[in-house]
BALOVO-332604 format. One record per residue: residue in three letters; chain; x, y, z of N, C-alpha, C, CB in turn. Coordinates in steps of 0.1 Angstrom, whole numbers. Glycine has a CB too. Layout:
// residues N
r,c,npx,npy,npz,capx,capy,capz,cpx,cpy,cpz,cbpx,cbpy,cbpz
ala,A,X,Y,Z,X,Y,Z,X,Y,Z,X,Y,Z
...
***
This chain:
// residues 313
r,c,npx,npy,npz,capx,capy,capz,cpx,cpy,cpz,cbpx,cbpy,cbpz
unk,A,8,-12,0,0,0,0,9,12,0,-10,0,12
unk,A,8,21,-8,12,30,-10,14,42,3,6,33,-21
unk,A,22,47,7,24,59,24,19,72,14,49,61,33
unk,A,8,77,24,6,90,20,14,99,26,-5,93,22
unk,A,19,109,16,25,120,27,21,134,20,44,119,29
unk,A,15,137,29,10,150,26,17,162,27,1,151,32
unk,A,17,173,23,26,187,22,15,190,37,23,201,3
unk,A,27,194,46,23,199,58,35,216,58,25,184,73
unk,A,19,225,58,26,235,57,37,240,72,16,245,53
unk,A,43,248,67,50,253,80,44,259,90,59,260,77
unk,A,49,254,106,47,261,117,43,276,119,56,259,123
unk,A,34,282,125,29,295,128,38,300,137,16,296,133
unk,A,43,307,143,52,312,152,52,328,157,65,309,147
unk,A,53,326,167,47,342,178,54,351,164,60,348,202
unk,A,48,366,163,56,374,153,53,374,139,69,371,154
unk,A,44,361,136,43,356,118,33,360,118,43,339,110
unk,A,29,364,105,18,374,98,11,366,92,24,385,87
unk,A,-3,369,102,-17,360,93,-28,366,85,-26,353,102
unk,A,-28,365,75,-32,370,63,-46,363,66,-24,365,50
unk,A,-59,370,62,-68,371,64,-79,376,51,-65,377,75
unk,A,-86,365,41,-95,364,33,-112,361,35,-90,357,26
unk,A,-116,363,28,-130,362,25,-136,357,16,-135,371,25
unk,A,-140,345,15,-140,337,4,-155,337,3,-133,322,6
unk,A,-166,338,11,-179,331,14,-188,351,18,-178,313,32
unk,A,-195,347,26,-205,360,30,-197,369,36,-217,357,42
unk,A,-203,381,30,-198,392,40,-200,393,54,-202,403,36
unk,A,-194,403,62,-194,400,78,-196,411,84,-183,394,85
unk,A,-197,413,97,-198,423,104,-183,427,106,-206,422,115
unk,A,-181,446,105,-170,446,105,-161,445,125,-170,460,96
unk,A,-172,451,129,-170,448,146,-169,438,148,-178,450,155
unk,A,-177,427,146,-169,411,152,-153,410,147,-178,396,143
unk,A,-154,415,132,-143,410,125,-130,423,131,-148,409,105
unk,A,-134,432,136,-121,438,146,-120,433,159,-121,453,149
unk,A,-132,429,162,-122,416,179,-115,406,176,-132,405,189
unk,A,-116,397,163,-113,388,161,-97,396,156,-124,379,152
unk,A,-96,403,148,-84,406,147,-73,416,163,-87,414,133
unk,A,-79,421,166,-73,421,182,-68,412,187,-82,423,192
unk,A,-75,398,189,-74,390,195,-58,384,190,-87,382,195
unk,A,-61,381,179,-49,376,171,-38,383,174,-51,376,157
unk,A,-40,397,172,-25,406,180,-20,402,188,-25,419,186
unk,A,-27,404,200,-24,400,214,-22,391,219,-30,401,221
unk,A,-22,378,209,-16,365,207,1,365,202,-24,357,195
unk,A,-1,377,197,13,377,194,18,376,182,19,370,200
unk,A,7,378,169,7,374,151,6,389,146,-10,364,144
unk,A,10,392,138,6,405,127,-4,398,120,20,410,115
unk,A,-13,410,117,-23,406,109,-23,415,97,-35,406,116
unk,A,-29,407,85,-26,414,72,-42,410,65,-10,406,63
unk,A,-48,422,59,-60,421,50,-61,434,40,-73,418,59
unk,A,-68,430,31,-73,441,21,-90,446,24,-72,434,4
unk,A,-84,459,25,-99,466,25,-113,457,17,-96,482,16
unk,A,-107,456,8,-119,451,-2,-125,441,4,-115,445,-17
unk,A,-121,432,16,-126,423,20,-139,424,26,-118,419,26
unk,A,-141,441,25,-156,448,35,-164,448,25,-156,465,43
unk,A,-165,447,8,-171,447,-3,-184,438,-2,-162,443,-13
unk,A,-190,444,-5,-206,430,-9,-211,430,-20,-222,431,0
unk,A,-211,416,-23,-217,415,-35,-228,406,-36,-209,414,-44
unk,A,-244,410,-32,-252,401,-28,-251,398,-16,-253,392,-35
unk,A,-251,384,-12,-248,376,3,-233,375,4,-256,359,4
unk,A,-227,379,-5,-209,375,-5,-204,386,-2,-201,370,-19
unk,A,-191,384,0,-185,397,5,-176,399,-9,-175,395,22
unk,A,-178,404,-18,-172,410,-30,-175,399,-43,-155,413,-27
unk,A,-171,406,-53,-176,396,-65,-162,383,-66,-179,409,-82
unk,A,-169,371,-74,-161,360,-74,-148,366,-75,-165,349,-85
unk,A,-142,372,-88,-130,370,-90,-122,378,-80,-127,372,-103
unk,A,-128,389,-76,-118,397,-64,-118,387,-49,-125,416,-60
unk,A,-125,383,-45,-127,373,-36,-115,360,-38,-142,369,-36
unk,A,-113,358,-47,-102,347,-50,-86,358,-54,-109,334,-67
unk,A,-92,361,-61,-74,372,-59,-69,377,-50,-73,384,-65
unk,A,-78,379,-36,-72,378,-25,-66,368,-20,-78,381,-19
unk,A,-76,355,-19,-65,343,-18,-53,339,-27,-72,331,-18
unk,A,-54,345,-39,-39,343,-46,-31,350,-37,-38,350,-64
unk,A,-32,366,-39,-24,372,-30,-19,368,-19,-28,380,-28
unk,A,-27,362,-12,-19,363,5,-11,346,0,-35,363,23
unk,A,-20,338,-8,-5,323,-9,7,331,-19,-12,302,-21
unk,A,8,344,-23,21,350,-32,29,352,-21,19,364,-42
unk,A,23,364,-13,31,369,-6,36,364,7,26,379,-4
unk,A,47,363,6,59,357,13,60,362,25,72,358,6
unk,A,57,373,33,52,375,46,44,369,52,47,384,48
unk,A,30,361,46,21,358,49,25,344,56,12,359,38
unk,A,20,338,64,24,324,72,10,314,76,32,329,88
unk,A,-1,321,71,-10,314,74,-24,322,67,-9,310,89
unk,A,-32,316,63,-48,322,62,-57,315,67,-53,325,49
unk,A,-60,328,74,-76,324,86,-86,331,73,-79,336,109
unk,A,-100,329,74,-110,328,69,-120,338,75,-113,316,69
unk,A,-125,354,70,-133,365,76,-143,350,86,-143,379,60
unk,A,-152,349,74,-163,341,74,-168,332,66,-171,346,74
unk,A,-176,321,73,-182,315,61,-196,315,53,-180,305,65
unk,A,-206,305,53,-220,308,49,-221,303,33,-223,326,50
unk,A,-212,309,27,-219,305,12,-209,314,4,-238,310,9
unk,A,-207,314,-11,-202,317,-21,-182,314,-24,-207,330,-20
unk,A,-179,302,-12,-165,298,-15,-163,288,-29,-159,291,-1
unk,A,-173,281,-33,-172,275,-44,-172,286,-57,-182,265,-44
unk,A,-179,298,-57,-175,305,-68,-162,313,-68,-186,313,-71
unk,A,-152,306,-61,-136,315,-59,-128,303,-71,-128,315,-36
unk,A,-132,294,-70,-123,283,-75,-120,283,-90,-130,270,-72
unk,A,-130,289,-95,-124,287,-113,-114,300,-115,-139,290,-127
unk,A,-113,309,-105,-104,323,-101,-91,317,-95,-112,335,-90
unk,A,-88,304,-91,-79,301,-77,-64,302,-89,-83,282,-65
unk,A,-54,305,-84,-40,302,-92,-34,292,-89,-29,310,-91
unk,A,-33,282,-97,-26,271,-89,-13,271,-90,-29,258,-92
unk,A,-8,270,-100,7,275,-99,14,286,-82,8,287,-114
unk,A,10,295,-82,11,305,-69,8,294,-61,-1,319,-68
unk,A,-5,285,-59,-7,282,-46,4,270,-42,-23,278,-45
unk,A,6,260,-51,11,251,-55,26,254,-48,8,250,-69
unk,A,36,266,-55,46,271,-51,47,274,-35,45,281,-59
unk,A,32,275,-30,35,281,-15,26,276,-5,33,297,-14
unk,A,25,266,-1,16,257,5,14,263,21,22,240,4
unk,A,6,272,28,4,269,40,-9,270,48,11,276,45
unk,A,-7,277,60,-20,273,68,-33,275,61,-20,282,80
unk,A,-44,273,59,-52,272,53,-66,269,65,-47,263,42
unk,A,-74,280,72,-80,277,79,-97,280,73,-74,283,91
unk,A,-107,273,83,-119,277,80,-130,266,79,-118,284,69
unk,A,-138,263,82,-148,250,83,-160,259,75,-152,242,104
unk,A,-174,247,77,-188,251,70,-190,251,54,-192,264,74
unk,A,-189,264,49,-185,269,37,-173,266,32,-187,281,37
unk,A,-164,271,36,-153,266,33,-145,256,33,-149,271,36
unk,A,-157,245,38,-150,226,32,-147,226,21,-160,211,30
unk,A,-151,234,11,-152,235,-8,-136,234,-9,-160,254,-17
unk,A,-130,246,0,-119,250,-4,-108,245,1,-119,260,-4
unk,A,-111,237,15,-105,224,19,-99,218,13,-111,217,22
unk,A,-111,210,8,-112,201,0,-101,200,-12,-126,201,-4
unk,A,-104,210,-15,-98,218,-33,-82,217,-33,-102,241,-36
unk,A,-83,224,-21,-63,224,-14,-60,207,-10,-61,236,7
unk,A,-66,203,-7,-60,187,-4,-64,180,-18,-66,178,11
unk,A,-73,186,-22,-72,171,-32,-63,176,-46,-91,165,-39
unk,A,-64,192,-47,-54,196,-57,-39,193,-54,-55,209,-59
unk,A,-34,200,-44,-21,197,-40,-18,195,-28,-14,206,-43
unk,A,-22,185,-26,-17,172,-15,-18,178,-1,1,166,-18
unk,A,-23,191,1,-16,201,12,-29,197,28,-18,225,5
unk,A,-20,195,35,-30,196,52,-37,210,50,-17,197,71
unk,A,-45,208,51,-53,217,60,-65,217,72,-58,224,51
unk,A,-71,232,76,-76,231,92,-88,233,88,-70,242,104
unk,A,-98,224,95,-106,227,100,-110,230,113,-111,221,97
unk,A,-114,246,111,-115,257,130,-124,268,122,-93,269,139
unk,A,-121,276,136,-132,288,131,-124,299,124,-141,296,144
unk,A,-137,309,120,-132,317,119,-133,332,123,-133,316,112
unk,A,-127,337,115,-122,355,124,-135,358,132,-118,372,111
unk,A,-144,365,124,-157,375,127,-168,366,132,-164,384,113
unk,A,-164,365,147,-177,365,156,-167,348,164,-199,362,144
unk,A,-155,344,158,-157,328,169,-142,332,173,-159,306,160
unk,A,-134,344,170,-117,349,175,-118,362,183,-104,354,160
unk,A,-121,358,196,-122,372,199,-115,373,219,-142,376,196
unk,A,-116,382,228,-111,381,234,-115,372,245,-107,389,234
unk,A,-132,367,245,-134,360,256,-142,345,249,-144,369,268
unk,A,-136,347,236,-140,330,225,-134,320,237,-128,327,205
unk,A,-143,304,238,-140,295,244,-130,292,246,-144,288,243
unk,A,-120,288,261,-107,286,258,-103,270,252,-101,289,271
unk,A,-113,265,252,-111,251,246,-105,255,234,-124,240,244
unk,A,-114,259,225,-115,263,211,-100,270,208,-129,275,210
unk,A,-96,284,218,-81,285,216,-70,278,216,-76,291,223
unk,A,-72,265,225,-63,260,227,-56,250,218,-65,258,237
unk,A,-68,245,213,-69,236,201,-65,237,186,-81,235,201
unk,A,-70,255,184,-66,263,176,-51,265,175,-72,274,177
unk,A,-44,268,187,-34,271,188,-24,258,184,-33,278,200
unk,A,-25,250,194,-22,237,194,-16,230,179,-36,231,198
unk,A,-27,231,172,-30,230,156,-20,235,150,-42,238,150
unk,A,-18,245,150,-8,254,142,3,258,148,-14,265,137
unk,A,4,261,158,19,267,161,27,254,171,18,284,172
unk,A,23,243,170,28,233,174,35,221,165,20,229,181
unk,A,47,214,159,49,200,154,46,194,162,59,196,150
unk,A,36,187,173,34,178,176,19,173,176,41,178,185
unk,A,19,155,172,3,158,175,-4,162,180,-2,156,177
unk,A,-21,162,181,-30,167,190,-35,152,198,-42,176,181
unk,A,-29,144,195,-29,131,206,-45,127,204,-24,137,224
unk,A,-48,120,217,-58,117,218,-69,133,225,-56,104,225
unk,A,-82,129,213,-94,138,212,-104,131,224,-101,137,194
unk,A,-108,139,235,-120,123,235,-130,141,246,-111,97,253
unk,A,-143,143,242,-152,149,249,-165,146,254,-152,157,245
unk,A,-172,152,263,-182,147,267,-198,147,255,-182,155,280
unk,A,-196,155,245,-201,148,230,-202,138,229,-195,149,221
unk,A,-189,132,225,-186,123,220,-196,110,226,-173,124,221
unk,A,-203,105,216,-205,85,223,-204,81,206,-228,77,235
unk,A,-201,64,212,-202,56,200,-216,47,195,-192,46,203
unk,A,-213,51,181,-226,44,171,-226,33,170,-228,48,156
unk,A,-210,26,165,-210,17,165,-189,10,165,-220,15,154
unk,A,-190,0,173,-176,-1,178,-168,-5,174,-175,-5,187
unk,A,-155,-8,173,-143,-12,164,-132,2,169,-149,-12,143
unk,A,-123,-4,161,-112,8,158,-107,7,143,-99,6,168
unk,A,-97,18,140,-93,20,128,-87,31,125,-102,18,121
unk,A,-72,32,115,-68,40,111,-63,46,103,-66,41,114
unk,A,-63,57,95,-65,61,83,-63,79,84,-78,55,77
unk,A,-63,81,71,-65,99,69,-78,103,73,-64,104,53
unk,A,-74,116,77,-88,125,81,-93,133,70,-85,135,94
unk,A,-104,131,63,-108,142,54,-121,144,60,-108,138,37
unk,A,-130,154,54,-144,157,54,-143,172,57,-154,147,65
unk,A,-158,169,61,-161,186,66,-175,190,67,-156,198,55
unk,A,-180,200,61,-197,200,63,-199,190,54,-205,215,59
unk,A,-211,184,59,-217,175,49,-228,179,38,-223,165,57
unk,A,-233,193,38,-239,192,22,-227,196,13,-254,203,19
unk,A,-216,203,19,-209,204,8,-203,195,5,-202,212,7
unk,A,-196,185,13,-188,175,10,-197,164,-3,-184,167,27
unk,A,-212,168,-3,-225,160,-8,-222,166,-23,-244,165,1
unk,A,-221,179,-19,-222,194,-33,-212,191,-43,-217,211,-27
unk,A,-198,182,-32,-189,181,-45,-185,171,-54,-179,185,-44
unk,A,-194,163,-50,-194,153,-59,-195,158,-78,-206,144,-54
unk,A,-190,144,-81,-187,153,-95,-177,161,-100,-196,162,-97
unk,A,-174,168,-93,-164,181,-95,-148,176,-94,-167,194,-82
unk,A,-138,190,-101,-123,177,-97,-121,178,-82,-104,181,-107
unk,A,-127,186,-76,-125,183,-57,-134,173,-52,-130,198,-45
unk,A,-139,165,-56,-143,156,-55,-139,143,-38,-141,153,-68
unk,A,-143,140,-33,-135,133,-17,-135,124,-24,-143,132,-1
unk,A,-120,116,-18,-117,103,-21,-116,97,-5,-102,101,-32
unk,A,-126,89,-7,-132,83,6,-119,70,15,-149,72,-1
unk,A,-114,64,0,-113,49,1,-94,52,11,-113,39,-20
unk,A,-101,43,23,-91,43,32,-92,51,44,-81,45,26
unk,A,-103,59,39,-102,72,47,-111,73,64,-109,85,34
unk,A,-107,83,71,-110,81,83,-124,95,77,-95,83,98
unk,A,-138,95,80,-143,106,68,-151,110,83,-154,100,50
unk,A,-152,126,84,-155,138,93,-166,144,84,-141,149,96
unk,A,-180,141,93,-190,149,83,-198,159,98,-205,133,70
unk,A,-202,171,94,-209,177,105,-221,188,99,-198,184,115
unk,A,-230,192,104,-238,208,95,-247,211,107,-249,206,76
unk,A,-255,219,101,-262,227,110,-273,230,103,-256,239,114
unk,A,-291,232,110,-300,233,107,-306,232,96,-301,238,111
unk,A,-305,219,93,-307,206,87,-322,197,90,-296,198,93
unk,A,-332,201,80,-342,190,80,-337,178,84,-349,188,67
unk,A,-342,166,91,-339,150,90,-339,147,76,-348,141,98
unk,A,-347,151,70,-349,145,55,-340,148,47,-360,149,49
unk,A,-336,164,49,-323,165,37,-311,155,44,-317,184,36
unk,A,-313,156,55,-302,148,59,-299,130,54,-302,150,75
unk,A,-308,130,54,-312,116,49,-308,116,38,-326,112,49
unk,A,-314,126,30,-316,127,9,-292,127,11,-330,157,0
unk,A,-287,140,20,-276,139,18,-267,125,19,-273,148,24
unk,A,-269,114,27,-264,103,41,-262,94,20,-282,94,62
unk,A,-281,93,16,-281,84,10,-273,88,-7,-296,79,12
unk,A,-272,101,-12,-267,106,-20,-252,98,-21,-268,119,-16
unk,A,-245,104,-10,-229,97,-5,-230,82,-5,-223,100,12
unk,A,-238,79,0,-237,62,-2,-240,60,-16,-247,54,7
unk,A,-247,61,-24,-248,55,-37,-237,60,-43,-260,58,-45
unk,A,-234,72,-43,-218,76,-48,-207,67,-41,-213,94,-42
unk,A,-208,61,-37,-195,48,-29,-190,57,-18,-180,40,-40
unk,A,-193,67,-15,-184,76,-2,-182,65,7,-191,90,8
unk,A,-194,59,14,-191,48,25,-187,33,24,-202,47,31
unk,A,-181,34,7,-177,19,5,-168,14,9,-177,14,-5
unk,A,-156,22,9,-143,17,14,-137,27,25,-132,15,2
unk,A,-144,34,30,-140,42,45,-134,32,54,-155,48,54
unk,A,-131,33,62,-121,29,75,-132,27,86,-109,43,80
unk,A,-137,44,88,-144,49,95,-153,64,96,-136,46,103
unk,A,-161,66,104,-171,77,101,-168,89,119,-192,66,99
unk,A,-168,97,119,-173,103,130,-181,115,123,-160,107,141
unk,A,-188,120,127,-199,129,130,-201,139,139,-207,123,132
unk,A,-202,155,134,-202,166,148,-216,162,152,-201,187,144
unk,A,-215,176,162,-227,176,170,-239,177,165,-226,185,176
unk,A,-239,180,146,-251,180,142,-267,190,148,-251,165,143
unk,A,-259,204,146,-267,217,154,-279,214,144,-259,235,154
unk,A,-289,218,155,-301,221,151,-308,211,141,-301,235,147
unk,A,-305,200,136,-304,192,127,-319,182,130,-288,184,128
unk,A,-330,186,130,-342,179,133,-352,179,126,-346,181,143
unk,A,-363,168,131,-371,161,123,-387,169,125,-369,145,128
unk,A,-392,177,112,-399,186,113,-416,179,108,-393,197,104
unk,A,-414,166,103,-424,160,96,-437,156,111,-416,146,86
unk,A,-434,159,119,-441,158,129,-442,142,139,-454,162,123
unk,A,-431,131,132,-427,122,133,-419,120,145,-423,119,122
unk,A,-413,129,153,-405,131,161,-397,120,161,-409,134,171
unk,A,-387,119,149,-376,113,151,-364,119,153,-375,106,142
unk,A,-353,110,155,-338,120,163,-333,115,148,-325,112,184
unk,A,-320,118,149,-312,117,140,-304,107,139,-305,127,139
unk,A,-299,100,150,-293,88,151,-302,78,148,-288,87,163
unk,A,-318,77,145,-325,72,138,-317,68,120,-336,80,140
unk,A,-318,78,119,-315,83,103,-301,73,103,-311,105,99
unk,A,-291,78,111,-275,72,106,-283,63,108,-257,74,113
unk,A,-286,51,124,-287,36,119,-294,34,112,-290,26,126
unk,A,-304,36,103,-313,32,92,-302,30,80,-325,43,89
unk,A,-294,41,76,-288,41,65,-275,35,65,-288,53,60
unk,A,-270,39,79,-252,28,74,-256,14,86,-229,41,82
unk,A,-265,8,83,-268,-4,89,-261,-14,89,-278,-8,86
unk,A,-256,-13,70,-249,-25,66,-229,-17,71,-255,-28,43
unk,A,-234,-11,74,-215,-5,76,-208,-7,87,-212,12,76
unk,A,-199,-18,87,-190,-24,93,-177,-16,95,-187,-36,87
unk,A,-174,-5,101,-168,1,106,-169,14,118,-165,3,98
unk,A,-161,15,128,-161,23,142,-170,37,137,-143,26,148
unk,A,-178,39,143,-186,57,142,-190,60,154,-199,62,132
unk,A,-182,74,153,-186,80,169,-196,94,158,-166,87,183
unk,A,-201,94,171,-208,110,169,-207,119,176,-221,111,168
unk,A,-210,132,174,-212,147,186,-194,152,184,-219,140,210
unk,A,-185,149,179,-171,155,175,-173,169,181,-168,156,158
unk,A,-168,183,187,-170,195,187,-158,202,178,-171,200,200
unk,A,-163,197,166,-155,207,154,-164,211,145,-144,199,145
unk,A,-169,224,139,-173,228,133,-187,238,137,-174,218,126
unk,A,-197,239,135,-208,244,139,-211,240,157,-218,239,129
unk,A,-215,254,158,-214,250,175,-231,259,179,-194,259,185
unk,A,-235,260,194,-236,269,199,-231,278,201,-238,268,206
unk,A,-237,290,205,-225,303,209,-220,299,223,-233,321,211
unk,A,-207,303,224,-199,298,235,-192,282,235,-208,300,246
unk,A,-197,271,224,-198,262,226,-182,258,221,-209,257,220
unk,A,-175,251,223,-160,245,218,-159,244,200,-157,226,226
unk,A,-151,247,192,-151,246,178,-136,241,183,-155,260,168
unk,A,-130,225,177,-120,219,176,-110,221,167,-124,211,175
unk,A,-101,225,164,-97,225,152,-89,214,145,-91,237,151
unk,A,-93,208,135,-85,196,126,-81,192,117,-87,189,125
unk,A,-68,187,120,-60,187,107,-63,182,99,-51,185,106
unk,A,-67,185,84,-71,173,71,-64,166,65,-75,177,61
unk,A,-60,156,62,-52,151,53,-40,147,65,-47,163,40
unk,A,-41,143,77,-30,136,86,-36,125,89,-25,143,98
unk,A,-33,118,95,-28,97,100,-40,104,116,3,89,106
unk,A,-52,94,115,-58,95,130,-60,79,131,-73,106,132
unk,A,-64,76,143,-73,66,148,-83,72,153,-67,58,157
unk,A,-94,55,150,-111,61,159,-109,50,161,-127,67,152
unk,A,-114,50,176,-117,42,183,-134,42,190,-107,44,190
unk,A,-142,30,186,-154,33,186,-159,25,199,-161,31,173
unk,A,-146,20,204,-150,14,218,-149,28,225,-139,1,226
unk,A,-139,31,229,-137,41,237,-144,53,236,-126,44,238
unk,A,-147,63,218,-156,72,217,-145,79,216,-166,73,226
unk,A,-133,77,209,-123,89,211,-119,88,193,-108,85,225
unk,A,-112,101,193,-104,99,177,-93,107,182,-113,105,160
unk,A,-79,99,177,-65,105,182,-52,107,171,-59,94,194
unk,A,-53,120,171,-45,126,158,-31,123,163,-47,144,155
unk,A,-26,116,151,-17,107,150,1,115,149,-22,98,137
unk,A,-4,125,136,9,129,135,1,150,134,18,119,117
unk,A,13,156,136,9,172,136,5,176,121,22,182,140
unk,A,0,185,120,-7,192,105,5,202,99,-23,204,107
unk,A,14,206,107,24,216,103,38,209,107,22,229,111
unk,A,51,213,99,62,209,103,73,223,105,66,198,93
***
């Protein structure tokens, strides 16, 4: 079997300049100056373009200037990492704009969950590169954001060493085993959205991270069974699942959702935990941050998943 090794960008370090885009909805500009405070007083320079305050419709500027910022900040050689304004919607129309050459040449931090699985995705499956799923700037970086959530964040990126074993009070198991493999996924209608496309998820082997937020049971279902006929769940390893906010059953049926997974991966013979705290949260609630494209174990006795090797070197 072939060893994956993925481009793990370089370490963050007190003093390095984090460049800061907008790929998806525009934002508030007050959240988005705590969130940049915060980062100071961490001890990062922060770097953005005005334009990033632009709207265009629900997005924060039109496609192609929205992606020429992300060219920019993977050009410029100051830059050491990009966090993400916000997310919501319009990161898949940055991509036919993205440079790959530029990005290709300069592989690093690459942060942002929800919306921005698209572009995840895009970066690992284009050029091999780790990237994070955490939050972002406007409204989840600020000076009294959860300290779990910092620490994890921090952890992530300005550390070479793994994040070890994951295990929270979320967390229980669906169904038990262990297993280990690469971490990919992200929100699950986009991860659903890209099928087809060349960012397309390649499942096989893989340890696969799906999570979203206020979610009919039914779309969730329409999405679960989508992926499965596409073979997402044919040669997985294993499954874990966020907390799955607000994600309920409106038909008057009062079913939960863990209904839905055992109905549909019945026949699936591999470890799944659920309730992960990465991605969509409550306010105040922990947002995890994780590396994509690194070596984890899940363990579905215990209800834990334990990052194997660091996301940065």
């Amino acid at each position: 079997m072939r060893v994956f090794s993925p481009r793990k960008p370089q370490v963050l370090r007190r003093g390095d300049t984090i460049g800061i885009v907008a790929p998806a909805w525009s934002f508030d500009p007050k959240y988005f100056k705590k969130g940049v405070e915060k980062l100071k007083k961490l001890g990062f320079k922060v770097k953005y373009d005005r334009s990033i305050f632009s709207k265009y419709w629900s997005m924060a500027g039109y496609d192609e200037r929205r992606a020429e910022l992300i060219n920019r900040m993977f050009a410029d050689k100051e830059v050491k990492a990009i966090f993400c304004a916000k997310a919501g919607y319009g990161s898949m129309r940055t991509i036919p704009y993205l440079n790959k050459k530029i990005i290709k040449r300069n592989p690093k931090i690459f942060l942002g969950y929800s919306d921005i699985t698209v572009l995840l995705m895009y970066l690992y499956k284009t050029f091999g590169m780790v990237v994070f799923h955490g939050p972002v700037v406007s409204g989840e970086i600020h000076k009294s954001m959860n300290p779990i959530t910092l620490k994890y964040l921090l952890r992530a990126v300005t550390q070479t060493v793994p994040l070890g074993k994951l295990k929270f009070s979320t967390m229980r198991s669906l169904r038990t085993g262990k297993a280990t493999g690469i971490l990919v996924g992200g929100n699950m209608s986009l991860v659903m959205s890209a099928i087809g496309t060349p960012y397309d998820i390649d499942t096989s082997g893989k340890i696969l991270f799906l999570e979203d937020i206020g979610e009919d049971l039914e779309s969730i279902d329409d999405y679960l069974i989508q992926l499965k006929l596409a073979g997402k769940f044919k040669k997985i390893r294993g499954l874990v699942f966020g907390r799955m906010i607000k994600c309920l059953d409106h038909s008057g049926r009062k079913y939960i959702i863990e209904y839905i997974l055992d109905d549909i991966l019945s026949d699936l013979n591999v470890p799944i935990i659920y309730g992960f705290p990465s991605g969509h949260r409550h306010a105040g609630d922990v947002n995890v941050t994780l590396p994509m494209g690194v070596s984890v174990t899940l363990d579905g006795y215990k209800a834990s998943l334990t990052v194997n090797e660091p996301g940065v070197s």
